[in-house]
C-alpha positions as CSV (number, residue, x, y, z in Angstrom):
1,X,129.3,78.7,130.3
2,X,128.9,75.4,128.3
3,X,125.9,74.1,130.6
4,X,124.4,78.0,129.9
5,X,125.0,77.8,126.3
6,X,123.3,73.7,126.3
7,X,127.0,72.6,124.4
8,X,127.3,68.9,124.4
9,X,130.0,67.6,126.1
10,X,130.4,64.5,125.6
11,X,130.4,62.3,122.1
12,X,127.1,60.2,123.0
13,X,125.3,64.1,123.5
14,X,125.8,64.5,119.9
15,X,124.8,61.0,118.9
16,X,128.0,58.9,118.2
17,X,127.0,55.3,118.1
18,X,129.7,52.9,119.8
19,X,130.0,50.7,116.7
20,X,131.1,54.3,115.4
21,X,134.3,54.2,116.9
22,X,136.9,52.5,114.1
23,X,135.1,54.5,111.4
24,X,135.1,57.9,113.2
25,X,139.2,56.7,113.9
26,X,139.7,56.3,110.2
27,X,138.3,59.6,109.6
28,X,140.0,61.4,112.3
29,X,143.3,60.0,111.0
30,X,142.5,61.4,107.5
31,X,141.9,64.9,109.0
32,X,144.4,67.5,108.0
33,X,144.0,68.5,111.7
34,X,145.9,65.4,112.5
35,X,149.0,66.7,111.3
36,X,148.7,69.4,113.9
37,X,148.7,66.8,116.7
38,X,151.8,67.4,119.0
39,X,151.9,63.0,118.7
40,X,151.5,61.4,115.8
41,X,149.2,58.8,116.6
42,X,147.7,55.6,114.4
43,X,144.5,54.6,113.9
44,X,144.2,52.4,116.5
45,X,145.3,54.4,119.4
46,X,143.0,57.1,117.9
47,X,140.2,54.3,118.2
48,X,140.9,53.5,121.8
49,X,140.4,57.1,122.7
50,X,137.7,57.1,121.2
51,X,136.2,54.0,122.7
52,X,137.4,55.4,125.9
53,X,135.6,58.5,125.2
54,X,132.3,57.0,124.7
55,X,132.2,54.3,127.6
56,X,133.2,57.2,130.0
57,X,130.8,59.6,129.0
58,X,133.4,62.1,128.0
């Protein structure tokens, strides 16, 4: 459904630079989404994710 629909899937589809990541982190920790994590998580793990995220293509 997401390939009919043309939904990016991965963070780099919707144009994330790389040098991104600690800023989009920072952000993402400031969310009041983040409270609804089942993990609390800091803003470096969130940062690796995201790294991971964008070197994998996912």
């Amino acid at each position: 459904m997401l390939d009919r629909l043309n939904v990016p899937r991965t963070l780099t589809e919707i144009g994330v630079p790389a040098d991104c990541a600690s800023a989009v982190a920072a952000k993402a920790k400031l969310d009041s989404a983040a409270a609804t994590n089942p993990r609390p998580a800091t803003v470096a793990e969130i940062q690796t994710v995201i790294e991971d995220a964008l070197e994998n293509e996912r």
